[in-house]
C-alpha positions, 0 to 999 in steps of 0.5 A: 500500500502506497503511503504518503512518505513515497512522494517525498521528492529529491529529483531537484536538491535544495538551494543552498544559502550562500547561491546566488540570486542570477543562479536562483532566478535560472533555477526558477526559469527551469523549475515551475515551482512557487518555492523552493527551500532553502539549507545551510548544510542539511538544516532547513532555513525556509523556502524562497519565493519564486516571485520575490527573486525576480526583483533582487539584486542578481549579484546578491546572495540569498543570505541578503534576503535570508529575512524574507524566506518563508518558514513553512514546512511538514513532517515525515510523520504528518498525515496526508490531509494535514499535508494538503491543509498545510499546501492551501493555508501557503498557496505553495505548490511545494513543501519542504520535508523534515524529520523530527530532527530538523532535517530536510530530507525532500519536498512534496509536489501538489500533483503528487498529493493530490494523485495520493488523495484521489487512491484513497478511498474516501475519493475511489470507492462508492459511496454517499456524501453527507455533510453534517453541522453542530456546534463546536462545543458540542460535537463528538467524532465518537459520537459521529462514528457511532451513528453512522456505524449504528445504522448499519454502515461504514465510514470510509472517511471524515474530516472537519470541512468548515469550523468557525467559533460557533459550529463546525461541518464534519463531511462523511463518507459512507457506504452501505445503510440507509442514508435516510436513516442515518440523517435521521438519526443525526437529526436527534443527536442534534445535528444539522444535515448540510448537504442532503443526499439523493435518497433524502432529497427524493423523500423530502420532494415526495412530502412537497407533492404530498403536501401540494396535493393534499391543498389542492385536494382541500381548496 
């Protein structure tokens, strides 16, 4: 089984502290990066942005602008959704790579993450989506997990899609059970269904015409 840590790249080694901006400049007229990151040794200094270097000074050294590397970085032990939670929040489409001890050991790429989240089988396999709402406070994912599971259906996978100080959206996927059932049972728990699936829209679109009907049958 393929883990996250099989992306970690080296096709490009990392920029060292003393380069030069004219040879940074050639590397990102080469390279179609947003960063790249940036070492004195093995020890990582932060990543230079592909932008700030067209308007250095081409004789200077990185080291003359070491004040605007960008700190941002994962661990060798992150799991893949924090890794693509950490690409969105830096508008980067690299991220340099360390170990627990600091060092830089390689840097993942965008594509490959995003190949990675689609093998997963939140993405491949069937299933139903349900998104679901509850204060912040108040929610539980045991309690999320013990009514999908109670119903008679499998989580494939979970995360919390929106948060703010007041509620916070947990988006599931499922497979097998009734979804219907399932968002009932949400619904006593106190939760709000968000996004309502198939099988749920066609019985509130049933209860519309039944409610239509029975006023047209009363007029």
């Amino acid at each position: 089984m393929t883990e996250i840590n099989d992306y970690i790249n080296n096709d490009y080694k990392p920029l060292a502290i003393e380069d030069t901006i004219a040879s940074v400049q050639d590397f990102f007229a080469d390279a179609n990066f947003t960063h790249f990151p940036v070492v004195d040794e093995r020890i990582y200094l932060g990543s230079i942005q592909a932008e700030d270097v067209e308007a250095y000074e081409v004789e200077k050294k990185i080291s003359d602008y070491r004040f605007n590397l960008e700190g941002f970085f994962v661990r060798t032990d992150m799991v893949w959704l924090d890794v693509l939670e950490v690409f969105a929040q830096n508008q980067t489409n690299i991220l340099p790579v360390l170990n627990p001890e600091n060092i830089y050991v390689g840097y993942y790429e965008i594509q490959d993450i995003i190949s990675f989240f689609n093998d997963t089988p939140f993405l491949k396999e069937h299933g139903d989506i349900i998104v679901v709402e509850k204060g912040v406070l108040d929610y539980s994912m045991s309690e999320v997990v013990q009514i999908v599971e109670g119903n008679g259906a499998k989580l494939l996978g979970s995360f919390i899609s929106t948060s703010t100080s007041q509620d916070v959206q947990i988006t599931l996927k499922i497979t097998s059970g009734s979804v219907n059932e399932i968002n009932q049972t949400f619904r006593r728990y106190g939760y709000s269904i968000i996004s309502e699936s198939q099988e749920d829209s066609y019985l509130s679109n049933l209860k519309e015409r039944s409610d239509y009907l029975d006023k047209y049958l009363n007029i």
